[in-house]
C-alpha positions as CSV (number, residue, x, y, z in Angstrom):
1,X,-15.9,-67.0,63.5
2,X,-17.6,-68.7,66.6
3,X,-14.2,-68.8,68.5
4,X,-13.3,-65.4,67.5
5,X,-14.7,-62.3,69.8
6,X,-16.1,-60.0,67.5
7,X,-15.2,-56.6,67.2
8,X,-15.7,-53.7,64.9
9,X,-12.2,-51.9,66.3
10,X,-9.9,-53.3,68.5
11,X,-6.8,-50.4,69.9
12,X,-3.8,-51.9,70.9
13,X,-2.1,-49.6,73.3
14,X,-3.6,-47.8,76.3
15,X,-1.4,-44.8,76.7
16,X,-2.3,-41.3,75.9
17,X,-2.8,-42.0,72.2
18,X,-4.9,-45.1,72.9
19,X,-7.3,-44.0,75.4
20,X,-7.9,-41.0,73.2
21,X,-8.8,-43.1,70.3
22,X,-11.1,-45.2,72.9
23,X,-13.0,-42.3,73.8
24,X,-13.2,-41.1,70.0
25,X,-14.9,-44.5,69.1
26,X,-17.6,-44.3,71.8
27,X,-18.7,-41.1,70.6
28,X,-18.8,-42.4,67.1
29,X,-20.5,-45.9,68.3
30,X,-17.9,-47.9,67.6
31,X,-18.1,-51.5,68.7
32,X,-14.5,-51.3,70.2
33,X,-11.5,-52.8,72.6
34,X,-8.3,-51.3,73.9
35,X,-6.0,-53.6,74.8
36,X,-3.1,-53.2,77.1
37,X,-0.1,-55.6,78.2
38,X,1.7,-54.0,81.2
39,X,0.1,-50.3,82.6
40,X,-2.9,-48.3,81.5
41,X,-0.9,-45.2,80.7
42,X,2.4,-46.3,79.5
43,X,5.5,-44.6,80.0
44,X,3.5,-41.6,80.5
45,X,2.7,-42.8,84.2
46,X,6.8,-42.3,85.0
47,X,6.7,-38.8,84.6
48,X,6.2,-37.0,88.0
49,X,5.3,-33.5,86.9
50,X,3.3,-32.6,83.6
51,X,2.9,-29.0,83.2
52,X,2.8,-28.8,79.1
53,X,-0.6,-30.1,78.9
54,X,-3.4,-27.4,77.6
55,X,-6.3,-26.8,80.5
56,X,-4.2,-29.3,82.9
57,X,-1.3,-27.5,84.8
58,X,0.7,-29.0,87.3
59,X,-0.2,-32.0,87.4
60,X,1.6,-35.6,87.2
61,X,1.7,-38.3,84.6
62,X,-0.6,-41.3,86.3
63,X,-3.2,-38.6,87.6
64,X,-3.4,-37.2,83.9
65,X,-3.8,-40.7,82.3
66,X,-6.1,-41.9,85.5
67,X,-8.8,-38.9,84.4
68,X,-8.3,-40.3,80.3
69,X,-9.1,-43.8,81.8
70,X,-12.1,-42.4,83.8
71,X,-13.1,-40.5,80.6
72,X,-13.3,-43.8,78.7
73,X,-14.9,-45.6,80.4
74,X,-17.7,-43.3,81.7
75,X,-18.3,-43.4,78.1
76,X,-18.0,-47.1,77.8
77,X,-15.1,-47.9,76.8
78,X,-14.2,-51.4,77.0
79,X,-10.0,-52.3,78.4
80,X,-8.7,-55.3,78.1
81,X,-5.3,-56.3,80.7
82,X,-4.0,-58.6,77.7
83,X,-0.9,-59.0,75.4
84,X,-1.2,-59.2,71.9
85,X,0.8,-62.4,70.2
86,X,-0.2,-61.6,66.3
87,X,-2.3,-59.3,64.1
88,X,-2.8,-61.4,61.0
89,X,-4.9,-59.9,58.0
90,X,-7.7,-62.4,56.7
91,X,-9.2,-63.1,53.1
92,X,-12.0,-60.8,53.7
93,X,-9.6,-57.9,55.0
94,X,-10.9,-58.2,58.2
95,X,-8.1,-58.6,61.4
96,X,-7.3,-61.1,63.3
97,X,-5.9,-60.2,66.9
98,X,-5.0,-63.0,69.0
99,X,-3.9,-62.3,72.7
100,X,-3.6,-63.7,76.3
101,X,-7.2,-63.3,76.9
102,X,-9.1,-64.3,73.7
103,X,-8.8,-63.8,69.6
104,X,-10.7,-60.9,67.9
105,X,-12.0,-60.9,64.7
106,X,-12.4,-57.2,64.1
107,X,-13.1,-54.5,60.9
108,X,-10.0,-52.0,61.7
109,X,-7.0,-52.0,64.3
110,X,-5.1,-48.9,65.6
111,X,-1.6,-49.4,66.6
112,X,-0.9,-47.3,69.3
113,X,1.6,-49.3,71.6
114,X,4.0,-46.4,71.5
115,X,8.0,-45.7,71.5
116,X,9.9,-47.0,74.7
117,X,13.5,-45.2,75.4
118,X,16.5,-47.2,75.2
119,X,18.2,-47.3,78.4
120,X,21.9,-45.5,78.8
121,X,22.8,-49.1,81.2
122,X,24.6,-47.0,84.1
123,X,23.9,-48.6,87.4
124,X,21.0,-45.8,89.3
125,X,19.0,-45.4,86.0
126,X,16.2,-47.0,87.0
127,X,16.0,-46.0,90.5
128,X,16.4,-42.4,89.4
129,X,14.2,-42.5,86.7
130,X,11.5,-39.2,87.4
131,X,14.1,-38.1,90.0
132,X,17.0,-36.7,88.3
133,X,16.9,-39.4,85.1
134,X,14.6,-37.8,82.0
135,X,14.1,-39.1,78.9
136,X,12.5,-35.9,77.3
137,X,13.8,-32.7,77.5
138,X,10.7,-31.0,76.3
139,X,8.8,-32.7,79.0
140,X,11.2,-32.1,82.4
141,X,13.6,-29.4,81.4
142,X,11.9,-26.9,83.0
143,X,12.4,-28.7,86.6
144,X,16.5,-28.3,85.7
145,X,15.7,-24.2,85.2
146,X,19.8,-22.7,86.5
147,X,20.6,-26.3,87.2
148,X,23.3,-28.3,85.7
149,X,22.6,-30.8,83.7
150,X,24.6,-34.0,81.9
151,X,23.3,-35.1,78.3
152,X,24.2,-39.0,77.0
153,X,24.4,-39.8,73.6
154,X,25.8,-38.4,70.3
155,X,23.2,-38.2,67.7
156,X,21.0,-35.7,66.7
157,X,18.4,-36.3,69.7
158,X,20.4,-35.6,72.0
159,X,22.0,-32.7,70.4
160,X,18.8,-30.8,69.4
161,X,18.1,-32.0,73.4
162,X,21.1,-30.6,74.6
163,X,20.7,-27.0,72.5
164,X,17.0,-26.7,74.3
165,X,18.2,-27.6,77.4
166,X,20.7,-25.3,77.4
167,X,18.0,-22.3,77.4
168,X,17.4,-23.4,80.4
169,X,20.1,-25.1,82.9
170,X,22.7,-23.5,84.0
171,X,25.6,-25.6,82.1
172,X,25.0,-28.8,79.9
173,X,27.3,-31.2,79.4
174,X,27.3,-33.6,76.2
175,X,28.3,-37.3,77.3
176,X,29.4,-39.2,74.0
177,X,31.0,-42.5,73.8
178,X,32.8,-41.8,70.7
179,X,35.0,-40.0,69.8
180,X,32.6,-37.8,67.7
181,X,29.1,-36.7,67.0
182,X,26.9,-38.3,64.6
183,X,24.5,-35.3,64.9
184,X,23.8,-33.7,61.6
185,X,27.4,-30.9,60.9
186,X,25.0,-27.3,61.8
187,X,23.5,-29.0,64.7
188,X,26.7,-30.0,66.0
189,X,28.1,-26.7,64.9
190,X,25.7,-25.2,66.9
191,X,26.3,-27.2,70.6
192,X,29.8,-27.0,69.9
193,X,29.5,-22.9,69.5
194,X,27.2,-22.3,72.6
195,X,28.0,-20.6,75.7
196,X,26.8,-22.9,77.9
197,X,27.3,-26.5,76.7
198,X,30.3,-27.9,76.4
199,X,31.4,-31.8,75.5
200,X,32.7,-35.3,76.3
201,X,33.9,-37.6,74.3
202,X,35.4,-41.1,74.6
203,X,33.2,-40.8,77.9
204,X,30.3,-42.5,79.8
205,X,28.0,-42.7,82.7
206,X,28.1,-45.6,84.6
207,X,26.5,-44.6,87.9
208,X,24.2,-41.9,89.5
209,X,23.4,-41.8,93.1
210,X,22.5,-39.7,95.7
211,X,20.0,-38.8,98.6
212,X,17.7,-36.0,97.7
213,X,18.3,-36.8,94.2
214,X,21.6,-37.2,91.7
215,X,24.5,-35.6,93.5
216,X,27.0,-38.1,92.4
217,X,27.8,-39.3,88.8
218,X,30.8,-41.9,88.2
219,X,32.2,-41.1,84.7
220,X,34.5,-43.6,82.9
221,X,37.0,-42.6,80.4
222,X,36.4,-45.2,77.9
223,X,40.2,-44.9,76.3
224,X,41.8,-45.7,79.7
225,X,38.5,-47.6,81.1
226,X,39.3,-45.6,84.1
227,X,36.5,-44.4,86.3
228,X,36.0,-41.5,88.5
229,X,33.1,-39.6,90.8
230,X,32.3,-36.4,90.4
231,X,29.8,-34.8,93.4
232,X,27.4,-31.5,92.8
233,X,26.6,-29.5,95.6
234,X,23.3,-29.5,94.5
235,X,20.9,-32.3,92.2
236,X,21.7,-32.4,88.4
237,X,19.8,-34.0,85.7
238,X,21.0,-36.8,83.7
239,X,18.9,-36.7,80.3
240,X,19.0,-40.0,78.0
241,X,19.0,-39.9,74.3
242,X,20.6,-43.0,72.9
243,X,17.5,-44.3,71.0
244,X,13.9,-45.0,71.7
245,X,12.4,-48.6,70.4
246,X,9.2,-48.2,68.7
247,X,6.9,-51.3,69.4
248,X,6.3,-52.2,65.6
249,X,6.6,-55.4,65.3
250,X,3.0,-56.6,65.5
251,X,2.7,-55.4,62.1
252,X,5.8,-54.9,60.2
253,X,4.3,-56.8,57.6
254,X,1.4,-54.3,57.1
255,X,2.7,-51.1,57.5
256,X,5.9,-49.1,55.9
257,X,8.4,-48.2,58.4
258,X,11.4,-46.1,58.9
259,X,14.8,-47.2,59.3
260,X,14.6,-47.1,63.1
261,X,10.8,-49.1,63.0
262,X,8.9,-45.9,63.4
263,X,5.2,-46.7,61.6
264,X,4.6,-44.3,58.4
265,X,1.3,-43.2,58.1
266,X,-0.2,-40.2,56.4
267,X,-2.4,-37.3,57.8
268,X,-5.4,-39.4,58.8
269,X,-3.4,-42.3,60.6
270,X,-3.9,-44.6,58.4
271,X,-1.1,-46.8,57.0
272,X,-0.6,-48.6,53.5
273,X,-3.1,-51.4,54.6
274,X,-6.7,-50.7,54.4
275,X,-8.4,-50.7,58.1
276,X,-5.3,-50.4,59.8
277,X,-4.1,-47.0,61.7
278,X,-1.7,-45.8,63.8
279,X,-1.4,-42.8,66.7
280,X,1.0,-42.2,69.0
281,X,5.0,-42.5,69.8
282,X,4.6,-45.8,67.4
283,X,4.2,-42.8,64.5
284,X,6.8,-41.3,62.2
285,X,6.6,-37.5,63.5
286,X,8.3,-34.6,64.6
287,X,7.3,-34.2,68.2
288,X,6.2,-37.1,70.8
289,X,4.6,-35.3,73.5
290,X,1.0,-36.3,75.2
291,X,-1.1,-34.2,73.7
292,X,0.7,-35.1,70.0
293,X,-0.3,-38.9,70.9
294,X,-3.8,-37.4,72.4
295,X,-4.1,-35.8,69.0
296,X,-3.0,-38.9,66.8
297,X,-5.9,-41.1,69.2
298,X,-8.3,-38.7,68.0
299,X,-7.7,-38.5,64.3
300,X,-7.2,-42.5,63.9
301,X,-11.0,-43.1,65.6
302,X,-12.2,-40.5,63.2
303,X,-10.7,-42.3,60.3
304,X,-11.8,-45.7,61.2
305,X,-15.5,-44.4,61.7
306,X,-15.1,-43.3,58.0
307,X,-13.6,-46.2,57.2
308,X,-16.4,-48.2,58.2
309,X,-19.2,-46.0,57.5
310,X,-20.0,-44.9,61.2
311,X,-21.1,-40.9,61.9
312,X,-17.9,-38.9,62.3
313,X,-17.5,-37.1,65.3
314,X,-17.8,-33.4,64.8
């Protein structure tokens, strides 16, 4: 194993779920290295205002992860700027992890390289992004409190979305493709019932814009293909739940997945191969909020300092 860096844990992922897991290890003496391809932080670093975090209010996303970085590091964490190319499984059920920056021959891996939302398309998503464009409901609904606010997709996401938002803006809007829902019949039920939603179908967003955030939004009717602007007196949100693509692939091989690629893992993180774990967005679960993938981080470092005989962190 000369070429091979060893390692008794190596965490893939340095968002919320991964830097918890980082700082886990070092207080269980783990031997360990967090790798991350693009941002320390992940998507978490988009979000301009965080106020759902326990003991951390008002705050933003890249200050919260910066002071999770700090953490892990003052502890001795090790993070690795890297990508990962393969996580191969060797005779003596030991990982292999080969990236940008070096192979690692390591005793247990956690997966936590997160969920990333997929993109509605319209021109102004990206731009807008943290600025009128959301991807979480739970997470920036409260900044659309008496506003009005445009929901796109037609699943159950973005109905259950559009049913919590309504408790807070002022009017919600449903923006579906189709020409019907393919949320579950008493959800739908239930949007369709409200006071303060209402839908469209056959419809889509295909442009934001505006100056002190979205004040214009082009709709196209997609029977006619015509296209038309609406303006708003004052900023509305535009909320995206068309899907979210969980970053499994590293280990589809390893690991029992759902039918959208979401890892399945039970209570203690730990999937159906022996030393490997999961935490985070990446996970099968009900909620996906920070201190959810904080929570996963912390449970997966426990498990692997059982799993290889280390003192559990109390």
């Amino acid at each position: 194993m000369s070429d091979f860096i060893e390692k008794e844990l190596v965490i893939i992922g340095a968002g919320p779920a991964g830097l918890s897991a980082a700082i886990y290890a070092q207080r269980s003496m783990i031997d360990a290295v967090t790798i991350e391809r693009e941002a320390v932080g992940g998507q978490v670093i988009l979000t301009s205002d965080v106020d759902n975090y326990p003991g951390v209010p008002h705050t933003d996303g890249f200050s919260l992860v910066d002071a999770m970085q700090t953490q892990a590091k003052d502890l001795g964490a090790q993070i690795v700027m890297a990508s990962v190319s393969s996580v191969e499984r060797g005779e003596d059920d030991a990982f292999v992890v080969r990236t940008s920056q070096g192979d690692y021959h390591t005793k247990a891996v956690i997966i936590a390289g997160g969920a990333t939302p997929r993109p509605a398309g319209f021109e102004g998503e990206k731009e807008y992004v943290g600025r009128g464009v959301s991807y979480c409901a739970t997470c920036d609904g409260m900044f659309f409190r008496n506003k009005e606010v445009f929901v796109i997709g037609g699943g159950n996401s973005a109905a259950e979305e559009a049913l919590f938002l309504a408790k807070l803006a002022s009017k919600v809007t449903l923006v579906v493709r189709k020409d019907h829902l393919r949320a579950q019949a008493m959800v739908a039920k239930e949007l369709e019932e409200h006071p303060k939603a209402s839908i469209r179908f056959l419809t889509s967003i295909t442009a934001v814009n505006g100056a002190g955030g979205i004040q214009e939004v082009t709709f196209r009717d997609n029977t006619t293909g015509e296209e038309h602007v609406e303006a708003f007196d004052a900023p509305v949100g535009v909320f995206v739940f068309v899907g979210r693509n969980p970053a499994s692939e590293l280990v589809q091989s390893y690991v029992d997945t759902d039918e959208v690629g979401y890892v399945i893992a039970n209570e203690r993180m730990e999937t159906r191969t022996p030393g490997l774990f999961v935490a985070g967005d990446i996970r099968k679960k009900s909620l996906r909020q920070i201190v959810t993938a904080a929570s996963d981080g912390a449970i997966a470092a426990t498990s692997v300092a059982a799993y290889l005989g280390q003192p559990v962190e109390g």
